[in-house]
PDBQT receptor file of N, H, CA, C and O in Angstrom, charges set to zero:
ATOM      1  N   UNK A   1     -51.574 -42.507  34.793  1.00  0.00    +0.000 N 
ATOM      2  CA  UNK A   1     -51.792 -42.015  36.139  1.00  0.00    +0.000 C 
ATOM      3  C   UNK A   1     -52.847 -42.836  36.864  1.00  0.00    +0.000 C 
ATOM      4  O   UNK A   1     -53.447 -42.717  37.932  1.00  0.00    +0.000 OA
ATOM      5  N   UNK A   2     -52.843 -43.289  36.350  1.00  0.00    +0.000 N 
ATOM      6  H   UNK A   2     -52.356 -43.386  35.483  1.00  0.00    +0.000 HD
ATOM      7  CA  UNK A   2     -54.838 -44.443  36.803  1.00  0.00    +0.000 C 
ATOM      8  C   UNK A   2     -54.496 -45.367  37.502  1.00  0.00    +0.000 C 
ATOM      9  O   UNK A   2     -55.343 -45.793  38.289  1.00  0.00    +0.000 OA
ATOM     10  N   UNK A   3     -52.677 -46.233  37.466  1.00  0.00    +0.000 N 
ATOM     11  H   UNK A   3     -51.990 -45.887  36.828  1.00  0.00    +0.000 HD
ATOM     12  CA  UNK A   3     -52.870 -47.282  37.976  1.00  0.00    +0.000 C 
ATOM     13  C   UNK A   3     -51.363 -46.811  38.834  1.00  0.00    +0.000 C 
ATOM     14  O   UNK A   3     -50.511 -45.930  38.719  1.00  0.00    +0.000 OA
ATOM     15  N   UNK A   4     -51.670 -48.120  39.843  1.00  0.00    +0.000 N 
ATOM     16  H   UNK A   4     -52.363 -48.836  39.936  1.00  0.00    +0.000 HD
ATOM     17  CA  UNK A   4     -50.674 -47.415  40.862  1.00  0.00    +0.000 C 
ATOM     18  C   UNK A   4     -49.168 -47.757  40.451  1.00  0.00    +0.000 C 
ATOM     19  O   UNK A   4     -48.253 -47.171  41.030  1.00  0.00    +0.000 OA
ATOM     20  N   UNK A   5     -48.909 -48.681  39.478  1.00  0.00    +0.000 N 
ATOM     21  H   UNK A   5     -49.653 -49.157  39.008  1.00  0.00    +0.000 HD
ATOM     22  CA  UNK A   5     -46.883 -48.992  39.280  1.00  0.00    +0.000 C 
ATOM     23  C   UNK A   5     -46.908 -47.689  38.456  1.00  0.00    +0.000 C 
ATOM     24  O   UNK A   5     -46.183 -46.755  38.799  1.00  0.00    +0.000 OA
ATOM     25  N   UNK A   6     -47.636 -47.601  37.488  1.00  0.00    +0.000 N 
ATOM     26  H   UNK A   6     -48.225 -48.359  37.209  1.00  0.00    +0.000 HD
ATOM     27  CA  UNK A   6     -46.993 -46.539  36.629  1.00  0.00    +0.000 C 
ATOM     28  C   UNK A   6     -47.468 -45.014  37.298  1.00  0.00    +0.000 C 
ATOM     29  O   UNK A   6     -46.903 -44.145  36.635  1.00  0.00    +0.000 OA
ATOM     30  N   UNK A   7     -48.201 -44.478  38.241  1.00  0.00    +0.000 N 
ATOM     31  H   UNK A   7     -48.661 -45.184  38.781  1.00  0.00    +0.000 HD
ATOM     32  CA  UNK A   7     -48.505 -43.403  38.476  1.00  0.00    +0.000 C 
ATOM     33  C   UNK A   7     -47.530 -42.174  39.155  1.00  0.00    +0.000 C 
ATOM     34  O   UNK A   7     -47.753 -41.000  38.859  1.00  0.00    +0.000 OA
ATOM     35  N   UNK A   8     -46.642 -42.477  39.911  1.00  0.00    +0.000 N 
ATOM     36  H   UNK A   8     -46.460 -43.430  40.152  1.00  0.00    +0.000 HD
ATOM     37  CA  UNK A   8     -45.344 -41.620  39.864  1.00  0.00    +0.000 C 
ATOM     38  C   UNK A   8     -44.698 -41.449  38.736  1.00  0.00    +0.000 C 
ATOM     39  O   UNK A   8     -44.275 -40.293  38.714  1.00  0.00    +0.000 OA
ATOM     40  N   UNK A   9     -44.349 -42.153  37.580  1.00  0.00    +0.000 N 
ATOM     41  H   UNK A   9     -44.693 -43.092  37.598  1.00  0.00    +0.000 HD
ATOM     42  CA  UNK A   9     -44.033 -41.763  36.571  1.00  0.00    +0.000 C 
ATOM     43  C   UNK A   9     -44.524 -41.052  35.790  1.00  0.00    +0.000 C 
ATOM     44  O   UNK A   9     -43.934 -40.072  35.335  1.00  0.00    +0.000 OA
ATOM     45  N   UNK A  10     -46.020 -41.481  35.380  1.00  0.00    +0.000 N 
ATOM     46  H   UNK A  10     -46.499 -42.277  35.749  1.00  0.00    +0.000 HD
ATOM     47  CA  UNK A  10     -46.606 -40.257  34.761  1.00  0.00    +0.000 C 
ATOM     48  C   UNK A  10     -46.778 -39.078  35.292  1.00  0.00    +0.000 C 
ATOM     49  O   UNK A  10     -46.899 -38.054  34.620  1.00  0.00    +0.000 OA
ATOM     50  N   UNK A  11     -46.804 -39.125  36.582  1.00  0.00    +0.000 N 
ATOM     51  H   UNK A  11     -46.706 -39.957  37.128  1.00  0.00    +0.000 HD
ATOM     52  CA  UNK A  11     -46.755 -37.447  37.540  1.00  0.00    +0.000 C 
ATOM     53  C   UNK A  11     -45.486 -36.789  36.857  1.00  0.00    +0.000 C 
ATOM     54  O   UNK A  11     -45.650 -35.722  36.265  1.00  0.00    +0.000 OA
ATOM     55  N   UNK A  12     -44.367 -37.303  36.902  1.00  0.00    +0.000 N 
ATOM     56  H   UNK A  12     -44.234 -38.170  37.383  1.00  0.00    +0.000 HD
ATOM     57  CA  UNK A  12     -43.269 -36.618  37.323  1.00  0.00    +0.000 C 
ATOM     58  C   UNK A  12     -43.046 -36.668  35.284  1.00  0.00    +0.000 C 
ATOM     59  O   UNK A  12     -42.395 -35.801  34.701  1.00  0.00    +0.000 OA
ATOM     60  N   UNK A  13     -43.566 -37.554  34.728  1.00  0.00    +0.000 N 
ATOM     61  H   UNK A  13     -44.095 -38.259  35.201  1.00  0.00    +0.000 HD
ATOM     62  CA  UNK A  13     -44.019 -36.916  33.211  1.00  0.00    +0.000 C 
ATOM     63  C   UNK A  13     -44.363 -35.741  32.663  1.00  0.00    +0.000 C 
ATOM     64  O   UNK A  13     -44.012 -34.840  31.902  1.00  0.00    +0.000 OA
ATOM     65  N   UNK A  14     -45.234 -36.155  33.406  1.00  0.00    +0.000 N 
ATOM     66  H   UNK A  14     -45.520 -36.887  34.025  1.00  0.00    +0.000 HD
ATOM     67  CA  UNK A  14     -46.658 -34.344  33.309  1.00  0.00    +0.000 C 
ATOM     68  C   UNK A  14     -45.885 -33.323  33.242  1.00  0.00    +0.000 C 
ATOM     69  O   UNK A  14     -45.665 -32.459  32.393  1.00  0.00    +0.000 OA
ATOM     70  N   UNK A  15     -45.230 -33.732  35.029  1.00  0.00    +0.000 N 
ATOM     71  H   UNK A  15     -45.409 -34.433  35.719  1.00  0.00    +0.000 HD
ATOM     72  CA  UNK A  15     -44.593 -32.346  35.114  1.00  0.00    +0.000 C 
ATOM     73  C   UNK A  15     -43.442 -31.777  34.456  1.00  0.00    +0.000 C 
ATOM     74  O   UNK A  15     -43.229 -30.578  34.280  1.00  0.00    +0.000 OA
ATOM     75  N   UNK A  16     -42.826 -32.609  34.159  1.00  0.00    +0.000 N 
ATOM     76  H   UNK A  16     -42.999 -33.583  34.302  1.00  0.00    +0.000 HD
ATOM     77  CA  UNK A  16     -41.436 -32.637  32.685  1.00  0.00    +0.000 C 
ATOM     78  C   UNK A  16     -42.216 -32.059  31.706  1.00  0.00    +0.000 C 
ATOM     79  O   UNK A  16     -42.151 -30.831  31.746  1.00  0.00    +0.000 OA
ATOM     80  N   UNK A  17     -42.860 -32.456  30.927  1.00  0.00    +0.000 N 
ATOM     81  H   UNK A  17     -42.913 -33.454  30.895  1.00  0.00    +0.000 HD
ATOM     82  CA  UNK A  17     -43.897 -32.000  29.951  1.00  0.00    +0.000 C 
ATOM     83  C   UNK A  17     -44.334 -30.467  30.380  1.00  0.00    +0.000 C 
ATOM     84  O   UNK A  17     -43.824 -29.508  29.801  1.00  0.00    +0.000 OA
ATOM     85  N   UNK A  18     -45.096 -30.332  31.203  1.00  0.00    +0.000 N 
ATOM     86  H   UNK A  18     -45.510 -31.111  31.674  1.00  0.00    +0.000 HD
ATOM     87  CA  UNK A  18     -45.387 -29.159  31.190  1.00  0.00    +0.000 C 
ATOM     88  C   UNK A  18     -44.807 -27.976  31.358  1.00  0.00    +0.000 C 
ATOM     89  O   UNK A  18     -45.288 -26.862  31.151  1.00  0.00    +0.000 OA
ATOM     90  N   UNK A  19     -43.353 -28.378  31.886  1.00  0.00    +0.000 N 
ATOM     91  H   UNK A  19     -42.963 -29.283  32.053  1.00  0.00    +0.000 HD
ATOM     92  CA  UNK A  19     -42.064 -27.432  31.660  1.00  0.00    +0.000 C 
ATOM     93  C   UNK A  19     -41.663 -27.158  30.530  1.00  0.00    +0.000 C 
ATOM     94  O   UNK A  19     -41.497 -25.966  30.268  1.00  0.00    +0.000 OA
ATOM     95  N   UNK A  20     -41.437 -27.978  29.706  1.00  0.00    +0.000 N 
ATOM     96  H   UNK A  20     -41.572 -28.946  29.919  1.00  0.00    +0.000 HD
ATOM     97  CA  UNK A  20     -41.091 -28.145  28.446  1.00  0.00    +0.000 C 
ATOM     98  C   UNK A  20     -41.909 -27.320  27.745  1.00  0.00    +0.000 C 
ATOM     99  O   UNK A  20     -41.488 -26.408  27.034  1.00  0.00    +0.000 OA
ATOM    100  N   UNK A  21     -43.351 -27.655  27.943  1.00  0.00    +0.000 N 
ATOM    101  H   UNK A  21     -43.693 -28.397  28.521  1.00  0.00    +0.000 HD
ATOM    102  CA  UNK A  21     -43.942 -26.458  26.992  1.00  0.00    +0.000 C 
ATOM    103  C   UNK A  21     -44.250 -25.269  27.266  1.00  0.00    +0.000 C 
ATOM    104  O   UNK A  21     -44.732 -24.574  26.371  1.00  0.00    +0.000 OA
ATOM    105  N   UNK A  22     -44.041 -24.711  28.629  1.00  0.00    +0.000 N 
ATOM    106  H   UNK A  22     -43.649 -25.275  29.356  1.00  0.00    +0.000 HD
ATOM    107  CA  UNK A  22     -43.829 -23.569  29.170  1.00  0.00    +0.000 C 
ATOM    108  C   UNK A  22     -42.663 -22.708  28.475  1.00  0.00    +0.000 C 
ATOM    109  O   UNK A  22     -42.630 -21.488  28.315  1.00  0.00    +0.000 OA
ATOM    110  N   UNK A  23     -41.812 -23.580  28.144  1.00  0.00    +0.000 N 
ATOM    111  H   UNK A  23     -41.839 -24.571  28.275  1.00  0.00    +0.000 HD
ATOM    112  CA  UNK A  23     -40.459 -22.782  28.121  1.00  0.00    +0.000 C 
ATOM    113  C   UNK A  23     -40.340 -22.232  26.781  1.00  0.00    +0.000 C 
ATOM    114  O   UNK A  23     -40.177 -21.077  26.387  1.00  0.00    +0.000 OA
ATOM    115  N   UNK A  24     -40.517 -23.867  25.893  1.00  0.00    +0.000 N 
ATOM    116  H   UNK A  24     -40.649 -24.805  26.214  1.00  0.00    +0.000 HD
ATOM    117  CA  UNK A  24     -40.561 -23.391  24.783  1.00  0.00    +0.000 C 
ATOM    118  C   UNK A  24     -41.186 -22.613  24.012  1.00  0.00    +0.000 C 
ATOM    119  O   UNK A  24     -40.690 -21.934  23.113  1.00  0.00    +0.000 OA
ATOM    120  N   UNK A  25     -43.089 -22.717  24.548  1.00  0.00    +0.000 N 
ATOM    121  H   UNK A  25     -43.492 -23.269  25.278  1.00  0.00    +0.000 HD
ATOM    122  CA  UNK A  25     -43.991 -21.452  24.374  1.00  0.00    +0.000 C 
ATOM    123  C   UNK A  25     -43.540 -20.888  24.533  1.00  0.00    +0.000 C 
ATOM    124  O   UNK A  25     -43.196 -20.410  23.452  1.00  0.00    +0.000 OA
ATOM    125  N   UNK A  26     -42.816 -20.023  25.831  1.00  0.00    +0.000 N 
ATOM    126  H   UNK A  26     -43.095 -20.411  26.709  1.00  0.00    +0.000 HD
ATOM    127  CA  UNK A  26     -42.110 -19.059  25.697  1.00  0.00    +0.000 C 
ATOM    128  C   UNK A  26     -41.185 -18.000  25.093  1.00  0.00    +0.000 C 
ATOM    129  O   UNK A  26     -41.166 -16.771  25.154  1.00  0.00    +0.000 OA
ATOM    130  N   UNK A  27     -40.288 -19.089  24.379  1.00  0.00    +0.000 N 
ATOM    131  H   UNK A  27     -40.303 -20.088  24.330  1.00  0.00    +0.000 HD
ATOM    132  CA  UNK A  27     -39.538 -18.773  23.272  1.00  0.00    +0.000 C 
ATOM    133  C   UNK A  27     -40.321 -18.582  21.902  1.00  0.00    +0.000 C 
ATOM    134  O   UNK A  27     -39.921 -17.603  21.273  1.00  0.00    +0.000 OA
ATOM    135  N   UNK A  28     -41.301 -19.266  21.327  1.00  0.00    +0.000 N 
ATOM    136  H   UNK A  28     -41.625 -20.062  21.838  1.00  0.00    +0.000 HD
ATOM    137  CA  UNK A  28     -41.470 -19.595  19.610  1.00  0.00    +0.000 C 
ATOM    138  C   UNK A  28     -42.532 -18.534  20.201  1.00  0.00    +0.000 C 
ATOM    139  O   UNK A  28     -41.918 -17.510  19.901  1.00  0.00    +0.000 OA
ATOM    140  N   UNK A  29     -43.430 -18.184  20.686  1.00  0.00    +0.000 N 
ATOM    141  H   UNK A  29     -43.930 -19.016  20.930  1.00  0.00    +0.000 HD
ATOM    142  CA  UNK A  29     -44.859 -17.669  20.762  1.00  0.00    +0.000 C 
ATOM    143  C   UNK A  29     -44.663 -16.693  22.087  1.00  0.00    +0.000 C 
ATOM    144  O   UNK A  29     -45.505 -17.061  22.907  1.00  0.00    +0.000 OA
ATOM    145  N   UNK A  30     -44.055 -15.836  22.504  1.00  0.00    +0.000 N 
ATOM    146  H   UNK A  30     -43.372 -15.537  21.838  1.00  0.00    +0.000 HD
ATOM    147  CA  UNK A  30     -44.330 -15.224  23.689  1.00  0.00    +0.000 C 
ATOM    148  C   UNK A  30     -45.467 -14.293  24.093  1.00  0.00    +0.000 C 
ATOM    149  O   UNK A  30     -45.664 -13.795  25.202  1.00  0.00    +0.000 OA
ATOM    150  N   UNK A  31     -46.325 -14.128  22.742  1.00  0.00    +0.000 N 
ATOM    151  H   UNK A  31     -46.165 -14.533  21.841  1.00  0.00    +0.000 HD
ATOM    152  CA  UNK A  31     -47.588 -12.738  22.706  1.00  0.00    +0.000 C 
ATOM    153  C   UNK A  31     -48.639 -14.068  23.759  1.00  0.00    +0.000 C 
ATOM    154  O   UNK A  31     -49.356 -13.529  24.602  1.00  0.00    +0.000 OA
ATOM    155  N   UNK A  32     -48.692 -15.134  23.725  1.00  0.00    +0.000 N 
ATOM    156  H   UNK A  32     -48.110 -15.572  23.040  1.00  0.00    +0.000 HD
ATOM    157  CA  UNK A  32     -49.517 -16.082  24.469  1.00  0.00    +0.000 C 
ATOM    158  C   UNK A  32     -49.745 -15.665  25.554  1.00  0.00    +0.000 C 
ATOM    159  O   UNK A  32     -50.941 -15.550  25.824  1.00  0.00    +0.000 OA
ATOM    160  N   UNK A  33     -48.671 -15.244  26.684  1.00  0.00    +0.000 N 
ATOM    161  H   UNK A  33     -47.700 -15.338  26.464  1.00  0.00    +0.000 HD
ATOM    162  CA  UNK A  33     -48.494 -14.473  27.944  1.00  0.00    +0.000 C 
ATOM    163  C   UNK A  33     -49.334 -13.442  27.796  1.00  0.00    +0.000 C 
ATOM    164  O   UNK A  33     -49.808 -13.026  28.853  1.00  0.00    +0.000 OA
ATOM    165  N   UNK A  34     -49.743 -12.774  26.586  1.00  0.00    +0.000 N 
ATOM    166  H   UNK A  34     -49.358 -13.113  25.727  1.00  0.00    +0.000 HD
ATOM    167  CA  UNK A  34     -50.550 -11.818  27.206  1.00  0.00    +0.000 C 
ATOM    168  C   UNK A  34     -51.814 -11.860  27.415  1.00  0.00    +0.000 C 
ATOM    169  O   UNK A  34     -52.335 -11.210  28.322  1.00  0.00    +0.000 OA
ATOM    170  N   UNK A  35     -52.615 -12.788  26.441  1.00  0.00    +0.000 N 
ATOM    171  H   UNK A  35     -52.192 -13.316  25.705  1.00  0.00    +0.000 HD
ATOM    172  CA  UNK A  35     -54.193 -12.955  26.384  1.00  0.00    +0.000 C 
ATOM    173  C   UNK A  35     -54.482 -13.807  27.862  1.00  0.00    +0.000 C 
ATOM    174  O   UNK A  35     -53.876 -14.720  28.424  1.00  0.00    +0.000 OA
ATOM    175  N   UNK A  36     -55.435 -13.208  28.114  1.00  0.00    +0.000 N 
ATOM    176  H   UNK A  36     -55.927 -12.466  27.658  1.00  0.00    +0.000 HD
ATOM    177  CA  UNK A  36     -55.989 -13.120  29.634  1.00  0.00    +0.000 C 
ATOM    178  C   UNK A  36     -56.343 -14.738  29.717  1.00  0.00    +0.000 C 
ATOM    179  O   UNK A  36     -56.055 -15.334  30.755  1.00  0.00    +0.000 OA
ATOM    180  N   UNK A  37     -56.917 -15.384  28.709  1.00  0.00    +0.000 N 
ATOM    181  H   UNK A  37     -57.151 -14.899  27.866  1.00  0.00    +0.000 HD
ATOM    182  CA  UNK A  37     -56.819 -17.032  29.054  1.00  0.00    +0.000 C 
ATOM    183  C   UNK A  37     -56.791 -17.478  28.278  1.00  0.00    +0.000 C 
ATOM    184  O   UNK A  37     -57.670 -17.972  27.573  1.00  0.00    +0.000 OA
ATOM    185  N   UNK A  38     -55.085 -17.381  28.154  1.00  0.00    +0.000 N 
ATOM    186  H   UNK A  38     -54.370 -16.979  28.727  1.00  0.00    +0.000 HD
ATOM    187  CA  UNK A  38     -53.778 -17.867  27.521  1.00  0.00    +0.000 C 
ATOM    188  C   UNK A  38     -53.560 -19.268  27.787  1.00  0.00    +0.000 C 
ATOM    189  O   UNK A  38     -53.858 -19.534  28.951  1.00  0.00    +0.000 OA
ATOM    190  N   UNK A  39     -53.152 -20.250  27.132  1.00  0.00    +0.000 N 
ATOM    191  H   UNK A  39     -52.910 -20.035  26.186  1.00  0.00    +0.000 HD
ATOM    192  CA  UNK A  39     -52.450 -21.087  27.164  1.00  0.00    +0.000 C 
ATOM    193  C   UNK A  39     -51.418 -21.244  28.837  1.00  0.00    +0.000 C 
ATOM    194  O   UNK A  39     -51.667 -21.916  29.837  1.00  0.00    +0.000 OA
ATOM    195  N   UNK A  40     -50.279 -20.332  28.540  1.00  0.00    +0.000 N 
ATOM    196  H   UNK A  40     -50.077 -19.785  27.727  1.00  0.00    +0.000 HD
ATOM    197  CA  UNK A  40     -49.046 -20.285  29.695  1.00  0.00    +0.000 C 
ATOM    198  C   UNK A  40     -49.949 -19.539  31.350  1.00  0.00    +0.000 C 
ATOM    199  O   UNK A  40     -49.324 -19.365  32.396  1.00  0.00    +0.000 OA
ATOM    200  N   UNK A  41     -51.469 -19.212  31.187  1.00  0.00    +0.000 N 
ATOM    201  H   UNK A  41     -51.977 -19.353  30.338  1.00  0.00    +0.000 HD
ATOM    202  CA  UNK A  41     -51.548 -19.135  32.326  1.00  0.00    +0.000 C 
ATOM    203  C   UNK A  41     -52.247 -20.093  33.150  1.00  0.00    +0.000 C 
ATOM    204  O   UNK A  41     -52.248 -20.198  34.376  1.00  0.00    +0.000 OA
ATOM    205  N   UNK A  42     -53.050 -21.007  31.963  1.00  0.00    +0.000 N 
ATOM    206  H   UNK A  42     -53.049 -20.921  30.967  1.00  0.00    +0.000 HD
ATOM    207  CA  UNK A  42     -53.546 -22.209  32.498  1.00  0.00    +0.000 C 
ATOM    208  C   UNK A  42     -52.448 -23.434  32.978  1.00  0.00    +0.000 C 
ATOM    209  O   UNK A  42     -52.765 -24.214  33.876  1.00  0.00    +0.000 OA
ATOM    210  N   UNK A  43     -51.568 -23.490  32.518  1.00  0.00    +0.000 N 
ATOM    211  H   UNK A  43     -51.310 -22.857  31.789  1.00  0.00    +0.000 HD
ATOM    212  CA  UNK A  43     -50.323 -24.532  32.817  1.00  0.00    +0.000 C 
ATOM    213  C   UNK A  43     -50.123 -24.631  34.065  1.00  0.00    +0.000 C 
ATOM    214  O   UNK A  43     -49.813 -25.710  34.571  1.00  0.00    +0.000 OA
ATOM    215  N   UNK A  44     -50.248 -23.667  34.672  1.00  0.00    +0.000 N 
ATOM    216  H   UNK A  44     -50.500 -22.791  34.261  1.00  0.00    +0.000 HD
ATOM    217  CA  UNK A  44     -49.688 -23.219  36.219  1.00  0.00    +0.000 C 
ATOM    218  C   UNK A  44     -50.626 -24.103  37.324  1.00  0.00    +0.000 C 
ATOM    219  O   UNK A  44     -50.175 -24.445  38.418  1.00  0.00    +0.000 OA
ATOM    220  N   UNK A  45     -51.904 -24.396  36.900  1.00  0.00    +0.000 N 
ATOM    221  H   UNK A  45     -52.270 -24.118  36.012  1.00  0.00    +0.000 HD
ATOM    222  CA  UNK A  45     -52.349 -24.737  38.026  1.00  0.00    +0.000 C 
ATOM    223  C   UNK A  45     -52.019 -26.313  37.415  1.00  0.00    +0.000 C 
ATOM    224  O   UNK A  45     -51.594 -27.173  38.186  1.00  0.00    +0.000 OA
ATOM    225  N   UNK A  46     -52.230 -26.584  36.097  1.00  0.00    +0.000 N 
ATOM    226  H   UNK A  46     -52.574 -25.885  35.471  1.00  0.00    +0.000 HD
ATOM    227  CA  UNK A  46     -51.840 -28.031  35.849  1.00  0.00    +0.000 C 
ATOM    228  C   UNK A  46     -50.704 -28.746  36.192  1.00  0.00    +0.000 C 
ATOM    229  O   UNK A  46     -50.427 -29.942  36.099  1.00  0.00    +0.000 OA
ATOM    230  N   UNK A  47     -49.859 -27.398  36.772  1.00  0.00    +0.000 N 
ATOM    231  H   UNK A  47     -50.083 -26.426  36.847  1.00  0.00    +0.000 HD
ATOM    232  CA  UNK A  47     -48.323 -28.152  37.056  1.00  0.00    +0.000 C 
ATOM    233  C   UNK A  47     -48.720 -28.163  38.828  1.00  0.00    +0.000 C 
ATOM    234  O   UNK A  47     -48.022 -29.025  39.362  1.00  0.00    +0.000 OA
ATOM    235  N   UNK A  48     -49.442 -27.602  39.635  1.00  0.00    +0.000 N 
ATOM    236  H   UNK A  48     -50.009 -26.902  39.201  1.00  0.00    +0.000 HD
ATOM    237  CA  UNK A  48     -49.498 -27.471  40.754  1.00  0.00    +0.000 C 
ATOM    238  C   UNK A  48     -50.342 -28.671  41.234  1.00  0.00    +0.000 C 
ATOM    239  O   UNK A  48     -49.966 -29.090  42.329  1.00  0.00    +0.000 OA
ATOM    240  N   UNK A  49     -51.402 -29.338  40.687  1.00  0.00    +0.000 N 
ATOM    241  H   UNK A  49     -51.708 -28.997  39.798  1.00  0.00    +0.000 HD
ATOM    242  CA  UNK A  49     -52.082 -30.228  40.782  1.00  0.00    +0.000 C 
ATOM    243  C   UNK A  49     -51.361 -31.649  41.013  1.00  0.00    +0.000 C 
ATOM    244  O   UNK A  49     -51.362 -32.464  41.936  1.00  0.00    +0.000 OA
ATOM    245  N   UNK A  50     -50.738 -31.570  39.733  1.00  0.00    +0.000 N 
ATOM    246  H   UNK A  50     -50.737 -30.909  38.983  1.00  0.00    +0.000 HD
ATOM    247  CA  UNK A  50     -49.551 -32.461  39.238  1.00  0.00    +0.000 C 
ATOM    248  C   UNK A  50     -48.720 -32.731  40.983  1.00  0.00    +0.000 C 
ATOM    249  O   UNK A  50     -48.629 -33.704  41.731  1.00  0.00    +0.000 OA
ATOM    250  N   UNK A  51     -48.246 -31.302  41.040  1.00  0.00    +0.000 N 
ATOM    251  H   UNK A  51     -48.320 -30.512  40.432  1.00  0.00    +0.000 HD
ATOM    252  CA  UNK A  51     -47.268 -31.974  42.165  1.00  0.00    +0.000 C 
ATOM    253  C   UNK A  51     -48.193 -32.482  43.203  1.00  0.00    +0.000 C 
ATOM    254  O   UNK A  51     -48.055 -33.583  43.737  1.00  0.00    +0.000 OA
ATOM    255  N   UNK A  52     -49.448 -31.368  43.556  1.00  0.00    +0.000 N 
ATOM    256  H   UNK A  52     -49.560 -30.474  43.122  1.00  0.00    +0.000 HD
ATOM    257  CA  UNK A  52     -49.837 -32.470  44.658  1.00  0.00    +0.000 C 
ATOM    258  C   UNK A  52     -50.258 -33.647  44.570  1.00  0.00    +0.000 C 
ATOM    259  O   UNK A  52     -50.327 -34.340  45.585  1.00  0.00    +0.000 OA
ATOM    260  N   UNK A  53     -50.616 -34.111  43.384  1.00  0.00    +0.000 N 
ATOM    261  H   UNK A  53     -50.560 -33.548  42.560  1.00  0.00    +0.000 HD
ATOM    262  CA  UNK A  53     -50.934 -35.622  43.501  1.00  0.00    +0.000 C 
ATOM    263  C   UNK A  53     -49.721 -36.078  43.639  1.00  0.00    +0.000 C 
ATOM    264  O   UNK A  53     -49.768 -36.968  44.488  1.00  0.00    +0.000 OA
ATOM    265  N   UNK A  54     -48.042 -35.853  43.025  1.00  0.00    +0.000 N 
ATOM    266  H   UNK A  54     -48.005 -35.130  42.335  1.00  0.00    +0.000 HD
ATOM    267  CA  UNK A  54     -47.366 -36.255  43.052  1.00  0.00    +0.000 C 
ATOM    268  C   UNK A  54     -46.524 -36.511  44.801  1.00  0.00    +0.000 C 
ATOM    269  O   UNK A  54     -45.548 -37.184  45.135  1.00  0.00    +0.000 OA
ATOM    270  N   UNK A  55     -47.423 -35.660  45.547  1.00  0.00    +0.000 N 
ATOM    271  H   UNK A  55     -48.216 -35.114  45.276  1.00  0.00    +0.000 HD
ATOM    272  CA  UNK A  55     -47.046 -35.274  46.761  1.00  0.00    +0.000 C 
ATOM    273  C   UNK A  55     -48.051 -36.688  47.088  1.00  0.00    +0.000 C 
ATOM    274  O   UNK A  55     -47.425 -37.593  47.640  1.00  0.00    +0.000 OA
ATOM    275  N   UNK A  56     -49.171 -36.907  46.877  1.00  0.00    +0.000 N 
ATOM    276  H   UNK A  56     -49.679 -36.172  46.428  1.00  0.00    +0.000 HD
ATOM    277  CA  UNK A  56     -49.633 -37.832  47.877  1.00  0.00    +0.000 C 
ATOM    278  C   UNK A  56     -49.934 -39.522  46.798  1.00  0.00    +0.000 C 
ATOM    279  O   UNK A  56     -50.899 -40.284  46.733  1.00  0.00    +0.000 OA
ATOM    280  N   UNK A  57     -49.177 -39.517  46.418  1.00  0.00    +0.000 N 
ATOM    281  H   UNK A  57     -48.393 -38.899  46.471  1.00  0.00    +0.000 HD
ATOM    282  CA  UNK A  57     -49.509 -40.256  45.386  1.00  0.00    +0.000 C 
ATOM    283  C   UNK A  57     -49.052 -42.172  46.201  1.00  0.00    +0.000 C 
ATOM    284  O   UNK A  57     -49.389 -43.304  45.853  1.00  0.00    +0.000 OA
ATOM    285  N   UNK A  58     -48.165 -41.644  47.360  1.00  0.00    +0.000 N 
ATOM    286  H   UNK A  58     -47.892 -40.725  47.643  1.00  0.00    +0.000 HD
ATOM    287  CA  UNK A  58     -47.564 -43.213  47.635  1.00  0.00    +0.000 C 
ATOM    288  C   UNK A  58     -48.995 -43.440  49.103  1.00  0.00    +0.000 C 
ATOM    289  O   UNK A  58     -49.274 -44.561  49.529  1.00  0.00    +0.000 OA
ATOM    290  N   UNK A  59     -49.790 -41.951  49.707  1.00  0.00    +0.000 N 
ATOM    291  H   UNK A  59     -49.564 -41.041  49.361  1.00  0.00    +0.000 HD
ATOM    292  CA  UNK A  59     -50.659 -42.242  50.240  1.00  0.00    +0.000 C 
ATOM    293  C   UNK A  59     -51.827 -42.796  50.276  1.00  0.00    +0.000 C 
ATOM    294  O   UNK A  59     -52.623 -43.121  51.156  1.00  0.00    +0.000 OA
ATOM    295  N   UNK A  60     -51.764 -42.850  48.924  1.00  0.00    +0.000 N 
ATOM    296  H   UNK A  60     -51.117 -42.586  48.209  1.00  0.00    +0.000 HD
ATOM    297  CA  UNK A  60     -53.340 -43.296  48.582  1.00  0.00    +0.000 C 
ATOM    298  C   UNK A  60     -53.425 -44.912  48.660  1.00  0.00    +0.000 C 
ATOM    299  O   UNK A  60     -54.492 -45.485  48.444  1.00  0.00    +0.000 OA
TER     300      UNK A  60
C-alpha cells in the first residue's frame, strides 16, 4: 500500500481478505460475534478505511 503502482491492488486485497475472514469467522467460530471487542467487530472499520483510501487512492 506504500507505493503508488502497487497500492490499488493491495486496497482491493485488504478488502478481499477481510471478507474472507469475516465470512469464514463466521462459519468455524461464530461465539466471536458476541464478545464486545471481538475480532468480527473490529473488521468493520478496517474494511471501511480500506475503501476510503481505496476511494481516494488515484487522488493523492
Amino acid at each position: 500500500m506504500a507505493f503508488r503502482r502497487t497500492s490499488k491492488t493491495a486496497l482491493v486485497a485488504a478488502l478481499i481478505l477481510s471478507f474472507v475472514y469475516l465470512i469464514l469467522g463466521t462459519i468455524l467460530v461464530p461465539r466471536l460475534w458476541i464478545e464486545p471487542l471481538g475480532p468480527m467487530l473490529k473488521i468493520w472499520s478496517v474494511m471501511v478505511l480500506n475503501g476510503v483510501s481505496l476511494a481516494i487512492v488515484d487522488d493523492r
